[in-house]
C-alpha positions, 0 to 999 in steps of 0.5 A: 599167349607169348606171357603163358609161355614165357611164365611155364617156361620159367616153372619148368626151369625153377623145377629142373633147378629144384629137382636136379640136386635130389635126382643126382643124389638118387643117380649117385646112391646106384653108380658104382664107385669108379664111376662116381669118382669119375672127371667125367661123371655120367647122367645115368650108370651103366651098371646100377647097383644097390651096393651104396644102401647095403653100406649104408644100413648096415653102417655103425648107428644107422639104426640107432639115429633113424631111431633117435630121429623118429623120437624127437620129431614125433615128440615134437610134432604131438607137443606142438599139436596139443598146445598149437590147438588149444591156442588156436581155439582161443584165437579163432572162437573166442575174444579176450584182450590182448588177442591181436597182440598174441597173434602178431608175436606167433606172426613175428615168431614165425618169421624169425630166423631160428638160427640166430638163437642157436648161441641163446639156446646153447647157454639156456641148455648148458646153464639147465644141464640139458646139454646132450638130452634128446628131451632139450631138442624136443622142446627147441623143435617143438619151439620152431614147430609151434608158430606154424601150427597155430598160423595154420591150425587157425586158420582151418578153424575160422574157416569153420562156421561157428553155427556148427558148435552153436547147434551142439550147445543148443542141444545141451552139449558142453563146449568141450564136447561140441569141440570134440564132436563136431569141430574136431572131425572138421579139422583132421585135414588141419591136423594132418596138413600140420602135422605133416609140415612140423614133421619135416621141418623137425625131420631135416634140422640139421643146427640145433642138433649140431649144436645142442648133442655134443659129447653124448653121440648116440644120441644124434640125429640123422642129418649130424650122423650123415655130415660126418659119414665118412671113413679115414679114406675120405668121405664114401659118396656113394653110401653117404648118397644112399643114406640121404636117399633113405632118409629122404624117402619116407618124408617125400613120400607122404608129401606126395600123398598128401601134398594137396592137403598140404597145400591147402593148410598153408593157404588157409593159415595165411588167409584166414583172420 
């Protein structure tokens, strides 16, 4: 009883910590601006306003970044869908030599810290002429996004019974359409759970786009365009908050939605043999 209590009051306080920076992103985003530069700043404001978002949006580029945002992340996600399924199919149906040693460099590709790559990729970039290119921050995030959807497209597909696509050959369709037919449906909730996870991480990269789009500004992303929010008075917390909530929001709220199945991709992907 006393170790129940002791482990939820633990949860309870990780989640207070993980939760307390984004509820006081959304508190910031609807106070007034006397109260936000405020020494004593209030939990809560005594007059919520809506001002901060009308700044935000109505800012120079906003738009045009959410625009270049979507693009690149969804151009990624599709890429890392198509290549991470095919290779996930051969990892998980099929036994060809050199199998395990594949798997171990997607394990060993995932673990790795991307950021240590960012001078590598830099030069790859420039020595390419893909300095400035929406196209180069495609590929890289559809690098960072690919291990991850092979681990757990893989595993949704071992966790399929191969007597299944058996049946289909049995009754004279090909592997590809057997594929198509029957495996296919099996794995939506894969697909969606995966797409999902490259999406954020896509969604939220902040390095390579710092790095890789430099002379070429309208091409940033959003998390470069809300680093450099600011006015020659300063940074505008307020708007500057307001503009992280939106950007915030439309991920959050998939999640939530969808966090089960989420979940569940993850688990699988790393379990799975």
């Amino acid at each position: 009883m006393i170790r129940r209590v002791l482990l939820n009051a633990l949860a309870l306080a990780i989640l207070l910590v993980s939760v307390f920076p984004v509820y006081w992103m959304v508190v910031t985003a609807v106070k007034p601006t006397l109260e936000i530069t405020s020494e004593t700043p209030a939990f809560w404001p005594s007059r919520p306003t809506l001002e901060h978002f009308a700044t935000a949006v109505a800012a120079d580029g906003f738009w045009g970044f959410w625009r270049n945002s979507l693009l690149v992340t969804a151009g990624a996600v599709l890429l890392s869908l198509a290549v991470a399924l095919l290779a996930a199919f051969a990892v998980a149906r099929l036994r060809w030599r050199g199998r395990r040693a594949f798997v171990l460099m997607v394990f060993i590709a995932q673990m790795a810290p991307w950021e240590a790559l960012l001078t590598v990729m830099f030069i790859i970039a420039r020595d390419t002429n893909m300095l400035d290119r929406a196209a180069m921050l495609t590929l890289v995030y559809f690098m960072i996004t690919l291990p991850i959807a092979i681990v757990t497209l893989r595993g949704f597909l071992a966790s399929i019974p191969p007597e299944l696509e058996e049946a289909a050959l049995t009754d004279g369709a090909s592997r590809p359409a057997a594929f198509r037919r029957v495996v296919l449906p099996l794995l939506a909730p894969g697909l969606m759970s995966t797409s999902l996870l490259g999406f954020i991480t896509a969604w939220n990269e902040f390095a390579f786009a710092n790095t890789l789009i430099i002379k070429n500004q309208d091409d940033r992303t959003l998390p470069v365009w809300l680093s450099s929010f600011s006015n020659v008075f300063g940074t505008d917390w307020g708007a500057t908050m307001a503009a992280s909530t939106l950007f915030m929001l439309p991920v959050l709220l998939v999640f939530l939605v969808l966090q089960r199945r989420v979940v569940t991709g993850a688990l699988a992907g790393a379990v799975k043999g």
